[in-house]
N, C-alpha and C positions, 0 to 999 in steps of 0.2 A: 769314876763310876765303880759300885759293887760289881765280885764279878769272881766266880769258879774257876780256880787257875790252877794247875799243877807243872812241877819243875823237872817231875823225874816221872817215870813211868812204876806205875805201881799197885797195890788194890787202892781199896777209895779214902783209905788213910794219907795219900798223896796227896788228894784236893782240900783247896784253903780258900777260903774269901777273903777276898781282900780288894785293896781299891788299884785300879790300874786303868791307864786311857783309855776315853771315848775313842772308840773307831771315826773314822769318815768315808763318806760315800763316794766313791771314787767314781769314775763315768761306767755310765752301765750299770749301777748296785744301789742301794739304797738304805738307807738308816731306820731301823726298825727299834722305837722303844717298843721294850720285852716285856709282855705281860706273862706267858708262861714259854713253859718248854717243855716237848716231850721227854721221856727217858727210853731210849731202845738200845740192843748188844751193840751197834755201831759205837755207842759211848763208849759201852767197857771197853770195845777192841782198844780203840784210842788211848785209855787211860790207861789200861795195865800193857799196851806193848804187845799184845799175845793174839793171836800167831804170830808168829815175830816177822815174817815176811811183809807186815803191814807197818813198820819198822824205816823200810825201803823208801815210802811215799811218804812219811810224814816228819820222819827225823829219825835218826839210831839211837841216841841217846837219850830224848826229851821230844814230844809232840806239838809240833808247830802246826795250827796255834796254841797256845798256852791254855786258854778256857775253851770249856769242855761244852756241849750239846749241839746239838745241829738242829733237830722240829722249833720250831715258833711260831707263835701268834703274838701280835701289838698293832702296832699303831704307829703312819709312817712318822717320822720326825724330819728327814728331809731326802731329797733327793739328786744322786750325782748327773752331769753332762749327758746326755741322748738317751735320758729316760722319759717316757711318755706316759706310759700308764699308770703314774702312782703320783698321787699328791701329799704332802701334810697333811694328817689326819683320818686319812686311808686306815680300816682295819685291814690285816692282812695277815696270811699264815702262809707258812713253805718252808725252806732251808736257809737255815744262816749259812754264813763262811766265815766271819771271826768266830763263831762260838757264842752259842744263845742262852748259857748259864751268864746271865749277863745283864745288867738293866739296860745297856742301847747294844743291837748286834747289827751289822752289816751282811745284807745278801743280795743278790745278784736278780734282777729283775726277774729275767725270766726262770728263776727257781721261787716267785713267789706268785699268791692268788687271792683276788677278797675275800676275806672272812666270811665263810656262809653263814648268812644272818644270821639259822636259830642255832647256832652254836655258842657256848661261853666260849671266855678266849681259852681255857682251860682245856675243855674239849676239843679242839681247835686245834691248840697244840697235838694234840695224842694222833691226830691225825695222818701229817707229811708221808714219811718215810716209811712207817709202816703200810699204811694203803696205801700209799704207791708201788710199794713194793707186792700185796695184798691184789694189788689191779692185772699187776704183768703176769704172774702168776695164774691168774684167772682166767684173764681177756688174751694173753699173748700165748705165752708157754702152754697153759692147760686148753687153749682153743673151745673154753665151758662152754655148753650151747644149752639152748631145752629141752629136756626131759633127758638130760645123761645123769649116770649117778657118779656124784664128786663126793671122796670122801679127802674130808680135811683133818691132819695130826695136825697136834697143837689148833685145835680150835679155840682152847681160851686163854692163848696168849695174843702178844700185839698184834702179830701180820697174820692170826689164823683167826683170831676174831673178824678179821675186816673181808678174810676171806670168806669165812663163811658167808655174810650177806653180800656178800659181789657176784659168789655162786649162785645163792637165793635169787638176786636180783634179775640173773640171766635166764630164768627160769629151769635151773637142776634143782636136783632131788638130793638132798644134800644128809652126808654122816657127819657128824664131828668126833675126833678122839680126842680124848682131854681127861684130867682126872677126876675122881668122884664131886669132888668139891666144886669143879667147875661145872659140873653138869645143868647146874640150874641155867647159869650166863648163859652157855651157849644151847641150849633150849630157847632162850629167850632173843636171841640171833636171829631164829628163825630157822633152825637146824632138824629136820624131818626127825633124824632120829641119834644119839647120842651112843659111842662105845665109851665103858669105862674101860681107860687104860691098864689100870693094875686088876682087871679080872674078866677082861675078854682080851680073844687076838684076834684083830680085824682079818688075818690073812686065816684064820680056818674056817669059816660059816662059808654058806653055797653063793653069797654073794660076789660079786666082779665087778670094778668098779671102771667105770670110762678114763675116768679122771680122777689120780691124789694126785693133793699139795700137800705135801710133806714141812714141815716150818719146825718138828723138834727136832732134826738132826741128830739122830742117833740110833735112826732103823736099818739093819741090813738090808743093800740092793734085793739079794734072794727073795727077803720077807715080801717087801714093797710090790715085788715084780709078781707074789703069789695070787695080791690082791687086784690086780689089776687085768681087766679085758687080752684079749690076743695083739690088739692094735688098742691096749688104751695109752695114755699118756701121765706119765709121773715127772710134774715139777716139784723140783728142790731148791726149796730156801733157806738159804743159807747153810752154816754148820752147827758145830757146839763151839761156840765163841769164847766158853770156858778150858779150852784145853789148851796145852801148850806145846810146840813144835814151832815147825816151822810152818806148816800151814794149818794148824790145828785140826779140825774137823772137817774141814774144807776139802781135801781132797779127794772125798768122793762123790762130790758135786763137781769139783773143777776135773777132774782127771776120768776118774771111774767110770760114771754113770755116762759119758758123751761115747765114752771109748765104747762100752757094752753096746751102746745105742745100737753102733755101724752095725753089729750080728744080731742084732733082733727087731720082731715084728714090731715091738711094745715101743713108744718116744720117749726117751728118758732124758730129760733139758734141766740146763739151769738157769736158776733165774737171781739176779743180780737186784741190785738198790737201784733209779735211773731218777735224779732229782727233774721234775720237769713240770712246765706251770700249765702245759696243757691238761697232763694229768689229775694236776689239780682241780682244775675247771670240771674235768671230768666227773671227780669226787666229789666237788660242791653240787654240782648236779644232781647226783645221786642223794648226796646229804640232806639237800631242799627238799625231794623231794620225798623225802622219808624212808628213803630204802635203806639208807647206811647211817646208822649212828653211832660215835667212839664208845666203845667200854673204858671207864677208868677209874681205877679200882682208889688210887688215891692220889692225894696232893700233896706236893712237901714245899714250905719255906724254901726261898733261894739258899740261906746258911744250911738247911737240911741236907740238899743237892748229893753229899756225901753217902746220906742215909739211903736217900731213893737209887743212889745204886749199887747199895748190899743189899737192898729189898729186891732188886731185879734178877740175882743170883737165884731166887726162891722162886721163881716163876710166878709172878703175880696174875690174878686175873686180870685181862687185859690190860690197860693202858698204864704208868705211872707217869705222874705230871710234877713240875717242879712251876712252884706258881712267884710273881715278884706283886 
């Protein structure tokens, strides 16, 4: 089979197409031929090595597995020993575990869910890992309820796009910060009201917010904590996935922000990736019902796969999709 593979760790001049075995569905997992795939910074981390602490869990020298992606949507092809819920022919989207740059990938039952009907598989894809991660942030870490006011950074990228309407959906009052160009996308979120990043600071206006989700990774705790209530709550996702160290940006989500928590009134949490098909369910739910639909800005050819992720450097709006 076709299929995104790199040898060494590096930018996206390391990835190659090329042909290399069909996976098999080993018991408990399932063969998914691959209609699309998401692109999210989990990729890049994987592909260039960087923060190099992630290094530890996937290989020191080269990333096991060899091809690159994790979001998918297809179509089952078949299914391993004490799986139930999926047949040949099954649409279905979730996390791969071989790596979903790939025309067949294998995943793991319970990290996949059926495809909600009015989605393409393209949209579909854009979905997984970001709103999932989009979800915890919302519903776990931010504890969103109705009528707080949630402001969301990076509202028009992947996991702050899905935030915004997950806030929407629970009935907040929702800001987005995003750049000028994105202003229109997350307008059309569903976003009450929009700061431009490069000519407002959310932390001076008389406003105070219940609840940020932070998702660009790259504001100071002080700033964050200005804008926020006496008791509100500030989840953080993720880092800058672009930087290099040992734990690049990371450690003021993992270190910092829990430590501060203990001496003040303010919850300052972090919140992680958690692959899970109840989530899923969760999402599809949302999605049927028209509360949450993927942003995705574009699609690239599987041979592209390289392109869509030097385009994901640039901060795309919303979602990018690598299509087969």
């Amino acid at each position: 089979m076709k299929a995104i593979v790199q040898d060494r760790y590096g930018p996206a001049d390391v990835l190659a197409l090329r042909d290399t075995d069909r996976p098999a569905a080993g018991p408990g997992k399932v063969l998914v031929e691959v209609r699309a795939a998401g692109v999210d910074p989990g990729v890049w981390i994987f592909m260039t090595g960087r923060p190099y602490l992630v290094r530890m869990a996937i290989g020191l020298r080269r990333p096991t597995p060899a091809v690159r992606g994790r979001d998918l949507a297809g179509v089952v092809a078949a299914v391993g020993d004490g799986v139930t819920g999926f047949r040949p022919g099954d649409e279905v989207y979730g996390c791969g575990e071989s790596g979903s740059y790939a025309e067949f990938a294998v995943a793991r039952a319970d990290r996949l869910a059926p495809k909600p009907a009015n989605l393409t598989f393209a949209q579909a894809a854009a979905v997984p890992v970001s709103a999932m991660t989009a979800l915890r942030a919302v519903r776990d870490a931010g504890e969103v309820g109705a009528g707080q006011r949630v402001l969301v950074i990076g509202a028009g990228g992947g996991v702050g796009s899905f935030a915004v309407q997950l806030a929407k959906a629970r009935g907040a009052h929702v800001t987005g910060v995003c750049s000028g160009a994105k202003a229109g996308l997350v307008r059309g979120l569903g976003a009450d009201e929009v700061i431009d990043r490069a000519k407002d600071r959310f932390d001076r206006g008389p406003v105070r917010y219940d609840v940020i989700i932070e998702t660009a990774g790259d504001h100071p705790l002080a700033t964050l904590r200005r804008a926020l209530t006496p008791r509100g709550i500030l989840a953080i996702v993720g880092g800058s996935y672009d930087r290099g160290g040992l734990l690049g940006g990371f450690s003021r989500q993992m270190f910092r922000a829990p430590l501060l928590s203990l001496f003040v009134g303010q919850r300052l949490r972090s919140v992680g990736a958690r692959e899970d098909a109840a989530d899923l369910r969760e999402l599809t739910a949302l999605i049927e019902a028209g509360a949450v639909t993927p942003a995705v800005e574009r699609t690239y050819p599987l041979a592209d796969a390289p392109a869509a992720l030097r385009a994901l450097g640039h901060r795309p709006a919303g979602k990018l999709v690598v299509t087969l």
